[in-house]
N, CA, C and O atoms as a GROMACS GRO file, in nm:
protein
  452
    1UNK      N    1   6.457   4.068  -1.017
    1UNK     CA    2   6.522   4.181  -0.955
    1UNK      C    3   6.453   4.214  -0.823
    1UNK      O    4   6.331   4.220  -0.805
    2UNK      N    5   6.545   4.234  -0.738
    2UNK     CA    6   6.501   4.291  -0.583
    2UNK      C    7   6.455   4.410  -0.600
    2UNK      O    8   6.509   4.478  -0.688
    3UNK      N    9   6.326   4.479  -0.507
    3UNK     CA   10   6.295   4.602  -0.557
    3UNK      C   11   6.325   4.657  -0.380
    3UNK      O   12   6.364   4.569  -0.303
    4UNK      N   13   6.312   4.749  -0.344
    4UNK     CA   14   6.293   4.803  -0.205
    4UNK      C   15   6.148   4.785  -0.154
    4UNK      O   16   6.061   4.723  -0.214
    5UNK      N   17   6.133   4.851  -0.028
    5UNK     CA   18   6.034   4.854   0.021
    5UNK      C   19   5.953   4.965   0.030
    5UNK      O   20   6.027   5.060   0.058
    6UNK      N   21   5.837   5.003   0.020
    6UNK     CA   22   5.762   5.110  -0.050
    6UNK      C   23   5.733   5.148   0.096
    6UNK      O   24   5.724   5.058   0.180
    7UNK      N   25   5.714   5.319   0.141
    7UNK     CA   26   5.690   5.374   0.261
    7UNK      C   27   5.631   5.491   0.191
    7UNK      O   28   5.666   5.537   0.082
    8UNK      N   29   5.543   5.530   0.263
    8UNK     CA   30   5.469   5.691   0.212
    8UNK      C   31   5.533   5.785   0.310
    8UNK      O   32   5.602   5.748   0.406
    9UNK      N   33   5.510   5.892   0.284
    9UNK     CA   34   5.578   6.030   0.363
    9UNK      C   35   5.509   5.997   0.492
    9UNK      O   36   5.577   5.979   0.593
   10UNK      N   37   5.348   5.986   0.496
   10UNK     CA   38   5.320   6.016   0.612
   10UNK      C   39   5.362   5.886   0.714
   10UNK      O   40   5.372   5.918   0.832
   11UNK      N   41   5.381   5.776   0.689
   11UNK     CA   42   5.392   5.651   0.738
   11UNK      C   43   5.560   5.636   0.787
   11UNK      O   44   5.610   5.552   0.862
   12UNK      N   45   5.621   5.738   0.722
   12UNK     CA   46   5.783   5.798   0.745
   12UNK      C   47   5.767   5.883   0.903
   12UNK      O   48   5.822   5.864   1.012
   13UNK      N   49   5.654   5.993   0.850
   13UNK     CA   50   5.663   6.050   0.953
   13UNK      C   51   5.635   6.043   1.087
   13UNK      O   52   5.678   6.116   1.176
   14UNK      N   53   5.545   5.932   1.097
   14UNK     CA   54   5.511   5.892   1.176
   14UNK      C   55   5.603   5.817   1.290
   14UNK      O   56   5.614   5.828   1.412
   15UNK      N   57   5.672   5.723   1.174
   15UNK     CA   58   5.748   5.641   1.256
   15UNK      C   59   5.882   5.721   1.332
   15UNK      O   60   5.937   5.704   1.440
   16UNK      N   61   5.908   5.827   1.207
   16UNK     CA   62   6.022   5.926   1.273
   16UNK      C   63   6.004   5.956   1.414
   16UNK      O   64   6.084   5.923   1.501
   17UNK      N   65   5.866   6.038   1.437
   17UNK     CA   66   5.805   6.039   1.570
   17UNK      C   67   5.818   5.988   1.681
   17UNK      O   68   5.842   6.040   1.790
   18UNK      N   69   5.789   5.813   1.632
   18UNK     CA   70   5.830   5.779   1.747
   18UNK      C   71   5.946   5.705   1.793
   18UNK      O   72   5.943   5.623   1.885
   19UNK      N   73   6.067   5.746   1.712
   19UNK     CA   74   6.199   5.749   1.759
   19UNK      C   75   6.225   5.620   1.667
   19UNK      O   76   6.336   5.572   1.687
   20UNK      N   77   6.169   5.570   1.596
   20UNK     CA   78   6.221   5.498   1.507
   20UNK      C   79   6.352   5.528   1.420
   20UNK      O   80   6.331   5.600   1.322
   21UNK      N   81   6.486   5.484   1.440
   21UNK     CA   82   6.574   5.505   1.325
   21UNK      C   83   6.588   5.470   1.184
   21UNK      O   84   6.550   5.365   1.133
   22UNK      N   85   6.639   5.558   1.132
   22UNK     CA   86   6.631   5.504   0.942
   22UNK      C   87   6.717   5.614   0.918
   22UNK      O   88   6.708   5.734   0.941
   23UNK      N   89   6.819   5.527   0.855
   23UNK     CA   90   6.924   5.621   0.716
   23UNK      C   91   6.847   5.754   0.619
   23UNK      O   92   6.752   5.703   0.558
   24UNK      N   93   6.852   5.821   0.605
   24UNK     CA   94   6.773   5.913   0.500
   24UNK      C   95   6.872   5.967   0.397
   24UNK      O   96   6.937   6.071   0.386
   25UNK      N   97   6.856   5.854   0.325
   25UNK     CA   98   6.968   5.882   0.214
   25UNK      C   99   6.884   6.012   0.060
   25UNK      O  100   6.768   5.999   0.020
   26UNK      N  101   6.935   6.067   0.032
   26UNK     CA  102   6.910   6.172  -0.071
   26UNK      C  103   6.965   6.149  -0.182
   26UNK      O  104   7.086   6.164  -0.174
   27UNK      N  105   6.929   6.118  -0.288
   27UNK     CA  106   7.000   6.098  -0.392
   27UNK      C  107   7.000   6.208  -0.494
   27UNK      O  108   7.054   6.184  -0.602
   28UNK      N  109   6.934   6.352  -0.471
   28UNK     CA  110   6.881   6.419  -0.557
   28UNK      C  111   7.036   6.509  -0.572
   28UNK      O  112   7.138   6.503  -0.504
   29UNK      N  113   7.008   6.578  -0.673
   29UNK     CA  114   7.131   6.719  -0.708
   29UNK      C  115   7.119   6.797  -0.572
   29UNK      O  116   7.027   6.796  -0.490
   30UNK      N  117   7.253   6.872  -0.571
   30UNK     CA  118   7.246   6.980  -0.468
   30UNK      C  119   7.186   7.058  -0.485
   30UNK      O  120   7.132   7.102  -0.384
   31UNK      N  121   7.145   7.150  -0.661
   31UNK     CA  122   7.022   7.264  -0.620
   31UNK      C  123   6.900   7.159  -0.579
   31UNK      O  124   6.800   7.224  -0.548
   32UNK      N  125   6.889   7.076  -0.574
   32UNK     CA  126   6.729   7.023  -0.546
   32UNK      C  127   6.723   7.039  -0.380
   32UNK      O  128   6.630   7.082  -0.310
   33UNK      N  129   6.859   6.989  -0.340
   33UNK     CA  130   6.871   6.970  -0.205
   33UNK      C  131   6.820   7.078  -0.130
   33UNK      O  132   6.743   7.062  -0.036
   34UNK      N  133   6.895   7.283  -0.202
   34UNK     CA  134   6.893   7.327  -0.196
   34UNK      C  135   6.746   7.402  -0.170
   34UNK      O  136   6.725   7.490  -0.087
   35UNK      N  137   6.656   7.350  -0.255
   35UNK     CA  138   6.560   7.415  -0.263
   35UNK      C  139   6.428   7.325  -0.159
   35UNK      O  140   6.317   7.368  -0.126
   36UNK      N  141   6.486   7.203  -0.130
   36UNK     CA  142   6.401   7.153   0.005
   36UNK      C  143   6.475   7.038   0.058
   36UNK      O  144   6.543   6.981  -0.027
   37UNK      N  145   6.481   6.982   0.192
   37UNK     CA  146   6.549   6.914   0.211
   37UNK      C  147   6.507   6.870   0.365
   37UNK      O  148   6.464   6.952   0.445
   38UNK      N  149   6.524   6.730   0.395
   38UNK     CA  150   6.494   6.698   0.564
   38UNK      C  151   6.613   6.677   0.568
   38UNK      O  152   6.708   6.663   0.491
   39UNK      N  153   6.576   6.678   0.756
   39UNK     CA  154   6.727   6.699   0.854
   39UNK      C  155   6.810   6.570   0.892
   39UNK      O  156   6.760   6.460   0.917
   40UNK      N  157   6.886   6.588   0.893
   40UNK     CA  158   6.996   6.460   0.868
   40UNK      C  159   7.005   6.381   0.763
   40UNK      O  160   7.020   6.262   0.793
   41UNK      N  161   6.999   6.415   0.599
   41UNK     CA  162   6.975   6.336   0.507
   41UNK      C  163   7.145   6.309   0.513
   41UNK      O  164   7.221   6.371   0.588
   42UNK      N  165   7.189   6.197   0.413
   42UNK     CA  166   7.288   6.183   0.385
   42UNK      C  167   7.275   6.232   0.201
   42UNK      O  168   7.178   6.211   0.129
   43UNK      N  169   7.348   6.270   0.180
   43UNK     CA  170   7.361   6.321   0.009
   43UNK      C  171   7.432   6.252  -0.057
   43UNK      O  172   7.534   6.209  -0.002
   44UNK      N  173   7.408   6.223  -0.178
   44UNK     CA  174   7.459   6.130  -0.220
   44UNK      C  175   7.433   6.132  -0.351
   44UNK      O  176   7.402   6.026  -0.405
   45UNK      N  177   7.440   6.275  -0.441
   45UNK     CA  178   7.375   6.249  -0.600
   45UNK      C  179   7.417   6.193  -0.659
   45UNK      O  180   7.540   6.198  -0.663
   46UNK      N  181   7.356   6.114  -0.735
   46UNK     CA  182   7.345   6.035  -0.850
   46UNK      C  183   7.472   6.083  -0.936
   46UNK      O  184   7.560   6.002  -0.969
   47UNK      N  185   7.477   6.201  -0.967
   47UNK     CA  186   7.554   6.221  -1.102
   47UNK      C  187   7.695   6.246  -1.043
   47UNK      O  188   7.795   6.271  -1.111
   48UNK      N  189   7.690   6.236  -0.904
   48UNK     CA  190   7.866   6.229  -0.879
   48UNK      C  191   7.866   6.119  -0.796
   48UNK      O  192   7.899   6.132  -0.678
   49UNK      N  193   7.834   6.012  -0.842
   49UNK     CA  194   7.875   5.898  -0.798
   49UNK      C  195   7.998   5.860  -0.821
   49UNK      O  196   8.035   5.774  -0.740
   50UNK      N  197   8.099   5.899  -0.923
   50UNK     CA  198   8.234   5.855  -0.884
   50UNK      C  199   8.298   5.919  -0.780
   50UNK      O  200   8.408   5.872  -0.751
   51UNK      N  201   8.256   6.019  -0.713
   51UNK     CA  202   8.347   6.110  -0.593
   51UNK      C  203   8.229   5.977  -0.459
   51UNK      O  204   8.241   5.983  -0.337
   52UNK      N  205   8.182   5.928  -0.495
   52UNK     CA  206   8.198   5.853  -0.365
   52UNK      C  207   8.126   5.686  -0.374
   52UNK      O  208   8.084   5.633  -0.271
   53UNK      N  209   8.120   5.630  -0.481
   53UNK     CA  210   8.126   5.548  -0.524
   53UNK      C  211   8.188   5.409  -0.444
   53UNK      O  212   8.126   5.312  -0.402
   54UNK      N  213   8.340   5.442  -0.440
   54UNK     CA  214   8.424   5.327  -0.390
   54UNK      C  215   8.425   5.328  -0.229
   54UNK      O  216   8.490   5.252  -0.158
   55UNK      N  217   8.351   5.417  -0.194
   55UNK     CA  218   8.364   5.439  -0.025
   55UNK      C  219   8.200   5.442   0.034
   55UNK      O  220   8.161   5.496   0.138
   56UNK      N  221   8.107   5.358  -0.080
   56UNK     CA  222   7.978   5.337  -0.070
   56UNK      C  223   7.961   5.237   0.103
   56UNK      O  224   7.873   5.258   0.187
   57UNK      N  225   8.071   5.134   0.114
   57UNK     CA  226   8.049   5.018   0.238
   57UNK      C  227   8.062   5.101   0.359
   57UNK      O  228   8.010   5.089   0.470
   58UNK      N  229   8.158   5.204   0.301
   58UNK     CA  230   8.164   5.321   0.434
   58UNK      C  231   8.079   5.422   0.475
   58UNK      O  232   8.081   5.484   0.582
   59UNK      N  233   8.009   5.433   0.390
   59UNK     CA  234   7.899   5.552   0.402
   59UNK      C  235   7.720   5.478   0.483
   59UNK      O  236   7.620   5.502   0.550
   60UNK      N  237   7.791   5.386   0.411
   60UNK     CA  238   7.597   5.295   0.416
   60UNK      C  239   7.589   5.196   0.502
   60UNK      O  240   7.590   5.087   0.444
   61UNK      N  241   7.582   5.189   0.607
   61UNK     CA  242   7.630   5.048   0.672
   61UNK      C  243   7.464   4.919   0.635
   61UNK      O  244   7.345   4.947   0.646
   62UNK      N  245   7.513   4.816   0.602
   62UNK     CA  246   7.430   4.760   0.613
   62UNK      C  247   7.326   4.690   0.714
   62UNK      O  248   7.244   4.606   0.679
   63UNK      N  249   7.341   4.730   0.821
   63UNK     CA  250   7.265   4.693   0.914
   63UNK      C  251   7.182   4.771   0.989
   63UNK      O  252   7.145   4.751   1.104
   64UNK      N  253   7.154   4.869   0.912
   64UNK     CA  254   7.056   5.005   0.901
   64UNK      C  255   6.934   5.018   0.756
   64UNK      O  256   6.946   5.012   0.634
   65UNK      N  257   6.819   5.039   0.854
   65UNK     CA  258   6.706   5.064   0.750
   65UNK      C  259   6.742   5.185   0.654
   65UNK      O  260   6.676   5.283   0.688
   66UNK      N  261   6.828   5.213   0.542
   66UNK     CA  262   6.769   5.305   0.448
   66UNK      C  263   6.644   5.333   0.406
   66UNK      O  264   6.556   5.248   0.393
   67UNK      N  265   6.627   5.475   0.380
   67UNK     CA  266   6.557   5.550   0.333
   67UNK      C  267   6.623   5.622   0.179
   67UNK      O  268   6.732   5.678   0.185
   68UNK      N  269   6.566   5.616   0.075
   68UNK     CA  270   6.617   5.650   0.018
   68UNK      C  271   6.493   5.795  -0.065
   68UNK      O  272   6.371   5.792  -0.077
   69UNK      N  273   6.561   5.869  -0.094
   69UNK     CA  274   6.453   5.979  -0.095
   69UNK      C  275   6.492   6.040  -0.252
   69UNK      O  276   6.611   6.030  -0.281
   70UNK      N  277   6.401   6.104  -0.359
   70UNK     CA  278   6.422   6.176  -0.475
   70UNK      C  279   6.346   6.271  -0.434
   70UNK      O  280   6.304   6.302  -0.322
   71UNK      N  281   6.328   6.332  -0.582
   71UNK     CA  282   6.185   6.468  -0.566
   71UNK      C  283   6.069   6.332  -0.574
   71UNK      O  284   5.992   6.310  -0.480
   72UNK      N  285   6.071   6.269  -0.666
   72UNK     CA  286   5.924   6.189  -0.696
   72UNK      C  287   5.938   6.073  -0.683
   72UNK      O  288   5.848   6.012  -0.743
   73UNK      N  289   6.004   6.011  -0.636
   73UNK     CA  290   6.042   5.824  -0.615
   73UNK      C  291   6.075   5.741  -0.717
   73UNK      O  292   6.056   5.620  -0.706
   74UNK      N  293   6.127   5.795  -0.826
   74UNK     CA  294   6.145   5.718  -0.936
   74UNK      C  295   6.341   5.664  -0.912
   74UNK      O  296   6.389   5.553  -0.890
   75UNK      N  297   6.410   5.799  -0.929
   75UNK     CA  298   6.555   5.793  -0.876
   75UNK      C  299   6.582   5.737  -0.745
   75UNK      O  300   6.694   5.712  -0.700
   76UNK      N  301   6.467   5.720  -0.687
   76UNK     CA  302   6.502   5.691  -0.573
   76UNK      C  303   6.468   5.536  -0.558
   76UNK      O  304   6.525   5.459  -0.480
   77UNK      N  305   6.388   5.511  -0.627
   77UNK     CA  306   6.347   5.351  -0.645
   77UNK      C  307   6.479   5.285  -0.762
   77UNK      O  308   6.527   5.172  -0.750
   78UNK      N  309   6.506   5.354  -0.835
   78UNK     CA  310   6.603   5.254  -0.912
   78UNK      C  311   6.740   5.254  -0.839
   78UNK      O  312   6.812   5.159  -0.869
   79UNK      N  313   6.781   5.326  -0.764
   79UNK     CA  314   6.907   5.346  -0.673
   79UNK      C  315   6.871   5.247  -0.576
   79UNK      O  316   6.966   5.174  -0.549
   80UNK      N  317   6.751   5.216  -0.506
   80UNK     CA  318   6.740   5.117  -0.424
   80UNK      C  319   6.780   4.986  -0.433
   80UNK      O  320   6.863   4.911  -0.382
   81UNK      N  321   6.658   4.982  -0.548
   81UNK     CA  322   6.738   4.860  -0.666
   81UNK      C  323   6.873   4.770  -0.654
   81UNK      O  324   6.908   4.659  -0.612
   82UNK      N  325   6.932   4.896  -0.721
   82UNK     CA  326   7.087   4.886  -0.726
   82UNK      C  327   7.118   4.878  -0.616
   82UNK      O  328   7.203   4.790  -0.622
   83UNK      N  329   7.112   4.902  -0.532
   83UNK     CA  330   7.180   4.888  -0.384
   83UNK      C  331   7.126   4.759  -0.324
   83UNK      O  332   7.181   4.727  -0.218
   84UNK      N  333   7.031   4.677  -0.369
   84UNK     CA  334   7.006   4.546  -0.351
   84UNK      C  335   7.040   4.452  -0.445
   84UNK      O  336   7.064   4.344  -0.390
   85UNK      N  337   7.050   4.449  -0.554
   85UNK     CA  338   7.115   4.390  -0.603
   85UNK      C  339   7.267   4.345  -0.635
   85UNK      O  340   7.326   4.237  -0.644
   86UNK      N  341   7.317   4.536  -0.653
   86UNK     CA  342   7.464   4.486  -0.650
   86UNK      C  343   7.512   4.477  -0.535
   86UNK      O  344   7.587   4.380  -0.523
   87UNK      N  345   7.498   4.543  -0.439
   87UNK     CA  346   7.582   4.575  -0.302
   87UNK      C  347   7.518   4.453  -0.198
   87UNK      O  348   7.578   4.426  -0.095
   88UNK      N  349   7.389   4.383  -0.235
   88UNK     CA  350   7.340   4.312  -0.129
   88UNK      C  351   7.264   4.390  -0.020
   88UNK      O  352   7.248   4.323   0.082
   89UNK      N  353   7.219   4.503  -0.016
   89UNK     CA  354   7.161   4.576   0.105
   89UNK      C  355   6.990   4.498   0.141
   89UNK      O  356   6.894   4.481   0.064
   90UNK      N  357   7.000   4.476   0.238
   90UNK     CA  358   6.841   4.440   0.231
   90UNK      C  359   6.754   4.529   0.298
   90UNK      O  360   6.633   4.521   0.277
   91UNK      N  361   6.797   4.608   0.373
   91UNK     CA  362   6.698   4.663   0.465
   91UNK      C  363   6.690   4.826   0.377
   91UNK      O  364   6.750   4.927   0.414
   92UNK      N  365   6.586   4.816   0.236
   92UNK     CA  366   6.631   4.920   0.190
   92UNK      C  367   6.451   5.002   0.138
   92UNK      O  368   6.369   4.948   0.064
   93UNK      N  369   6.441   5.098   0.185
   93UNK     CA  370   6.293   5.147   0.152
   93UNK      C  371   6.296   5.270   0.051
   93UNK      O  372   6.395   5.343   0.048
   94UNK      N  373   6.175   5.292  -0.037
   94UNK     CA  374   6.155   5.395  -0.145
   94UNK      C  375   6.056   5.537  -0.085
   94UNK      O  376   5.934   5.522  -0.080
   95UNK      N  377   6.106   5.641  -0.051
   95UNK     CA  378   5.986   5.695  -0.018
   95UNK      C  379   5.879   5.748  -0.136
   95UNK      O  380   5.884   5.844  -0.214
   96UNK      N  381   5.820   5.685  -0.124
   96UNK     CA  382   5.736   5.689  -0.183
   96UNK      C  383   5.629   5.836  -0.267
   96UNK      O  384   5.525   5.870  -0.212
   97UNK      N  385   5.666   5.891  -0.370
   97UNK     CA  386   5.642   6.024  -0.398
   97UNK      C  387   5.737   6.124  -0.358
   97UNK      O  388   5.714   6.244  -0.365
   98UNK      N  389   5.844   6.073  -0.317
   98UNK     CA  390   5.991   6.185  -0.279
   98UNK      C  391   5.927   6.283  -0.155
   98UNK      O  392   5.822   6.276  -0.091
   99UNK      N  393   6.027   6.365  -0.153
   99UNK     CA  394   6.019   6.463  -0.119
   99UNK      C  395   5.907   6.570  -0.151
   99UNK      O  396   5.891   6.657  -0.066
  100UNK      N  397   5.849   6.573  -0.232
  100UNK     CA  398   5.750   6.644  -0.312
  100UNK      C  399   5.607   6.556  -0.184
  100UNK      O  400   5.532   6.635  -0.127
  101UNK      N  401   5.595   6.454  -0.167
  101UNK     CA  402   5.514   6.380  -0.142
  101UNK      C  403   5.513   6.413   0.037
  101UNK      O  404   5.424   6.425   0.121
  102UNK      N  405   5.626   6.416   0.039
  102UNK     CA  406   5.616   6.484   0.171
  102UNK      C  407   5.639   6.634   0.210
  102UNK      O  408   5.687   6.666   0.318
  103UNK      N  409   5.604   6.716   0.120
  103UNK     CA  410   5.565   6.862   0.113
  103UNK      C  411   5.397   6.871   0.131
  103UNK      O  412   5.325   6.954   0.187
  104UNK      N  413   5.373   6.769   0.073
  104UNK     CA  414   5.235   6.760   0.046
  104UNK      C  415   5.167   6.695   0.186
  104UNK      O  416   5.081   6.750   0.255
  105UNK      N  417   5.219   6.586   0.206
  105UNK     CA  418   5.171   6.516   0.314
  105UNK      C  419   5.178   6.546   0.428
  105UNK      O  420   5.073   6.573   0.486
  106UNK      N  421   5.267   6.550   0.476
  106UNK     CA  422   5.369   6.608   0.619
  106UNK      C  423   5.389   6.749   0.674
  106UNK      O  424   5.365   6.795   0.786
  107UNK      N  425   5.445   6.810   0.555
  107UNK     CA  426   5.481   6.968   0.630
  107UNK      C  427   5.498   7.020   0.479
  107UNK      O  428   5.590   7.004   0.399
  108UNK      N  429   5.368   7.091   0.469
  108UNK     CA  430   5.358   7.209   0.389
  108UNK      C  431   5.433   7.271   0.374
  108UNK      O  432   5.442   7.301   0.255
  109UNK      N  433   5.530   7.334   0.458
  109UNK     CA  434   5.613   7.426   0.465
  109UNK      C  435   5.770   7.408   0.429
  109UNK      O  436   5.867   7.484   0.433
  110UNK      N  437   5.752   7.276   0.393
  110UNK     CA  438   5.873   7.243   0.264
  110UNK      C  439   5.828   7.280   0.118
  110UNK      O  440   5.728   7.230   0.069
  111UNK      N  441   5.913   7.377   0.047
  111UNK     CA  442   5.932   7.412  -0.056
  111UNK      C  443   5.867   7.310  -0.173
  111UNK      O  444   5.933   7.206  -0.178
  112UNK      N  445   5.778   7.312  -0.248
  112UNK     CA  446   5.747   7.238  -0.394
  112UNK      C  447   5.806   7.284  -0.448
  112UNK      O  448   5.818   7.404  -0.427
  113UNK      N  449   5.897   7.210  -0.575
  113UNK     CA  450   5.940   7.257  -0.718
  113UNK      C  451   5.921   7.175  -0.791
  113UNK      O  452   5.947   7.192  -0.910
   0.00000   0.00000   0.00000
């Protein structure tokens, strides 16, 4: 099995910085979203994957670095997964400790839950 590519918050942030592009896909629930969230994510929860499922080639282009983001990198690593295996995506990264990881790392001033 294809796994993604492992990135830490701060090694995200960094590159954000310096104008590096990357997809920032979100896979978490909307209250999660709700309660912290970076700017320009694309949303995309897990548990309503049939409301956008079949319009996945349209949403994701493959010739863009994803980011794929949870609270803790677990949902976010097996969605990667899947998106390399079934869909073929290659250019696909895990952040590593979610969102949580980059509360911690990056900017304090994102919400922990």
């Amino acid at each position: 099995m294809a796994q993604p590519e492992t990135i830490s918050a701060k090694q995200l942030a960094q590159r954000l910085a310096t104008g590096e592009e990357f997809v920032l896909l979100d896979v978490r629930e909307a209250e999660e979203l709700a309660l912290a969230a970076l700017p320009g994510v694309i949303h995309l929860p897990l548990s309503r994957s049939q409301e956008w499922l079949e319009t996945l080639p349209e949403l994701l282009s493959q010739e863009k670095t994803l980011v794929v983001i949870c609270h803790g990198g677990i949902r976010s690593w097996h969605f990667g997964c899947w998106l390399i295996d079934t869909h073929g995506y290659t250019k696909v990264w895990n952040l590593e400790g979610g969102i949580d990881a980059w509360s911690v790392q990056v900017d304090p001033s994102l919400p922990r839950y």
